[in-house]
C-alpha distance (Angstrom), angle and dihedral (degrees) to the residues before:
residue distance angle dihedral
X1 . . .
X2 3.96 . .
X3 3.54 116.0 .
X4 3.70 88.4 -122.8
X5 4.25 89.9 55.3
X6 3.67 83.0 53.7
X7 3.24 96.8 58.8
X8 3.21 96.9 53.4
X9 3.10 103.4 62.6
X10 3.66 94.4 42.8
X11 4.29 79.9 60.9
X12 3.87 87.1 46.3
X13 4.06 95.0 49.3
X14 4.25 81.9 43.7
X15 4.11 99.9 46.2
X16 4.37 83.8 43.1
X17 3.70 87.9 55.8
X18 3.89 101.4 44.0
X19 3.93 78.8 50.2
X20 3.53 102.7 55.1
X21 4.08 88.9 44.5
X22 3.47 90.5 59.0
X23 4.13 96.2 42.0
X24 4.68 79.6 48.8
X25 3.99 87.3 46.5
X26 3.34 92.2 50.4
X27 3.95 91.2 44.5
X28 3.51 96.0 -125.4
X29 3.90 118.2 163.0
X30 3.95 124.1 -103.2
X31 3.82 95.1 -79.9
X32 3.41 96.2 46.2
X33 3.80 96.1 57.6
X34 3.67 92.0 50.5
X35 3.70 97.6 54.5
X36 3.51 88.6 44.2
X37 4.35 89.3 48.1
X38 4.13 87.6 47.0
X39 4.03 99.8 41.2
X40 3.86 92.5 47.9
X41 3.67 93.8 51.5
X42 3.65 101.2 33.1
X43 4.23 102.6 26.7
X44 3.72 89.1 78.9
X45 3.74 104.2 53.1
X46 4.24 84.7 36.2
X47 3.67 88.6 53.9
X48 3.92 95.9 54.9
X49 3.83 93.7 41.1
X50 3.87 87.4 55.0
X51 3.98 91.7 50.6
X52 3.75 93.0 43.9
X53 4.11 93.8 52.2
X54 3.85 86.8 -113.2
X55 3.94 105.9 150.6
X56 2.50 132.8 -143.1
X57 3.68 104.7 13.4
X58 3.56 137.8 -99.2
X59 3.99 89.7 -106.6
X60 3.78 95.4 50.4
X61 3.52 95.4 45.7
X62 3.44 95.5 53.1
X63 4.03 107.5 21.3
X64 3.86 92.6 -169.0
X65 3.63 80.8 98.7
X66 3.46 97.3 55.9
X67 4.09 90.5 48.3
X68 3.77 95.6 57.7
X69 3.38 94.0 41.4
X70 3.75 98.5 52.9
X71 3.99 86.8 34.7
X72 3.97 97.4 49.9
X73 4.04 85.6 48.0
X74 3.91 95.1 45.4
X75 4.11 92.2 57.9
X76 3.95 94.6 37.2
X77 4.03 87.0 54.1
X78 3.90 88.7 42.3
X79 3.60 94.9 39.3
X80 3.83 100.7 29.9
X81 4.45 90.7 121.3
X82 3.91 86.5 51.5
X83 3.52 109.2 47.7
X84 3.60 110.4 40.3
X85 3.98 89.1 118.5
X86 3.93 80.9 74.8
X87 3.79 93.1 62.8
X88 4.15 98.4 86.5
X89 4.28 85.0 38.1
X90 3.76 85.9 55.5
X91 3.73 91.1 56.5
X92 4.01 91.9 59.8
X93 3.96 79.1 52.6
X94 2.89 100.8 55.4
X95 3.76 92.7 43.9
X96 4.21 83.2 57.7
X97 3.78 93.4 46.1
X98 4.04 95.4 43.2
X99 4.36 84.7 57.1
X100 3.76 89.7 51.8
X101 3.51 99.4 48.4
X102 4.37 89.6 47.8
X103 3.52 89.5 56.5
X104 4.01 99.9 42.0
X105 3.41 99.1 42.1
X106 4.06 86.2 48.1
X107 3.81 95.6 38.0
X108 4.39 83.6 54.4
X109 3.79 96.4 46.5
X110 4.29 90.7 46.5
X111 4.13 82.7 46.7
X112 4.20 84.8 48.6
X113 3.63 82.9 52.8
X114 3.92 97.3 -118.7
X115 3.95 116.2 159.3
X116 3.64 119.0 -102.9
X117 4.08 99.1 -82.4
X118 3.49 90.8 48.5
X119 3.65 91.8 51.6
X120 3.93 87.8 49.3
X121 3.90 94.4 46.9
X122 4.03 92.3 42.3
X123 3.99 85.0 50.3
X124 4.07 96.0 47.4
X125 3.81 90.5 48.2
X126 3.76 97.0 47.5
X127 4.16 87.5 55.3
X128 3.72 94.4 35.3
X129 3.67 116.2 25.9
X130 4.04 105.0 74.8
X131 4.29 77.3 60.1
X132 3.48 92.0 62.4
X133 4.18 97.2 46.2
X134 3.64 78.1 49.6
X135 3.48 95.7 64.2
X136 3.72 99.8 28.7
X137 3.94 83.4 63.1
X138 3.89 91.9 42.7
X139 4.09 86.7 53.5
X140 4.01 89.7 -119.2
X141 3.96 127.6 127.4
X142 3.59 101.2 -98.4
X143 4.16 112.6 -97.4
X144 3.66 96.1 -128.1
X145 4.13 78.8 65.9
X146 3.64 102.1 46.0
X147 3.74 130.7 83.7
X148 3.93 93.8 -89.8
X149 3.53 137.8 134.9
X150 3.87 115.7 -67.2
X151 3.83 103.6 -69.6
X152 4.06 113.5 139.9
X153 3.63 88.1 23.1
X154 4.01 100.5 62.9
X155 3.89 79.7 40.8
X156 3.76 87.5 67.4
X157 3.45 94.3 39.4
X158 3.94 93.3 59.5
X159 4.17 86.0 44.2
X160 3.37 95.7 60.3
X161 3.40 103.0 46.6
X162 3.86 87.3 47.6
X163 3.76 88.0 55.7
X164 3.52 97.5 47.1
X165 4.27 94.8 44.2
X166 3.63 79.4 51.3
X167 3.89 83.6 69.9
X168 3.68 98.3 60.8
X169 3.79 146.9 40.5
X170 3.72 90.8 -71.8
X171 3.68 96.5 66.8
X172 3.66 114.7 123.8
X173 3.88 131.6 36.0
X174 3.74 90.2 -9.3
X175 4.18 91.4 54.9
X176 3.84 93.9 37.8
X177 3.65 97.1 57.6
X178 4.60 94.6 35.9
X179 4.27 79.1 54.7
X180 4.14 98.2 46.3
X181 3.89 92.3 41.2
X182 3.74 81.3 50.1
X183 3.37 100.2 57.0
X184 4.34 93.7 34.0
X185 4.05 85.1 49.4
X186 4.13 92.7 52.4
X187 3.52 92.8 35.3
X188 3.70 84.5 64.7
X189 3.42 109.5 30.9
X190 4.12 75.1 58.4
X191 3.68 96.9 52.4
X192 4.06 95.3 47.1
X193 3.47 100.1 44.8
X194 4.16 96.8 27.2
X195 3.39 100.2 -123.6
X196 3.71 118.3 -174.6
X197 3.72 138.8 173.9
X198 4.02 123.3 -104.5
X199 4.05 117.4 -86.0
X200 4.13 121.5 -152.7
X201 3.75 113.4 -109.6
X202 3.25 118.9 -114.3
């Protein structure tokens, strides 16, 4: 197991969890918190493959994905009273699992032989875009368009520098990890110190 695979599916187990809090928060019923758990950690990834002609996807041909997601989001809505304590923990997660996703979903779309703002945009919606069926199905404005702390933004950060190591002699393990500790490090940088980007006045 790669240390890159691992990570992974530490993001997956993270993104299923934030899901299923969100599908308890919103007092949904069992099934509803476990589609909410499996689309946020698996919509992103499923998203891309679709767009890149990858079939089937990533989570159907290899249905660990699936497991931990419906696992992780089975104990949190069993559980939910007992481990609230996990809730900040989860955020440093997530932070892990959003850098993975940036650089896999990136990594596939340079394989696919996308140009470099595809790559960036197939990267960004492989870390961000099972968040925003989350909330479309929880009837909120999605968080990558609210007034939060940098989220999407640190995930194109860590793209573009992926794509442009990608360029040079540094491409390959070396680039992938300088782009996820990129986006990890100003994910939380952004969550300590609640840094957010600029809004227009009204």
């Amino acid at each position: 197991m790669t240390l890159l695979y691992m990570l992974d599916l530490i993001g997956t187990a993270a993104f299923a969890a934030s899901g299923a809090w969100a599908g308890i928060r919103y007092r949904m019923d069992l099934l509803g918190v476990l589609i909410l758990g499996v689309v946020t950690a698996t919509g992103g990834g499923t998203l891309r493959d679709i767009l890149l002609g990858d079939f089937p996807p990533f989570c159907l041909q290899n249905e660990l994905y699936l497991y931990i997601s419906l696992t992780v989001s089975l104990l949190v809505f069993i559980f939910n009273r007992h481990v609230t304590f996990l809730k900040n923990p989860l955020l440093y997660f997530d932070a892990i699992g959003l850098g993975t996703f940036v650089v896999i979903g990136t990594q596939k779309a340079i394989s696919y032989q996308v140009g470099p703002l595809g790559a960036i945009l197939m990267g960004v919606m492989t870390a961000t875009a099972g968040g925003v069926i989350r909330d479309v199905l929880s009837n909120e404005i999605p968080l990558i368009l609210r007034k939060e702390t940098l989220y999407a933004s640190v995930c194109i950060a860590g793209a573009c520098l992926l794509v442009l190591l990608s360029k040079t002699p540094f491409s390959g393990p070396v680039a992938t990890f300088l782009a996820a500790m990129t986006v990890i490090t100003l994910r939380l940088f952004a969550i300590r110190r609640h840094w957010t980007l600029p809004r227009a006045e009204d």
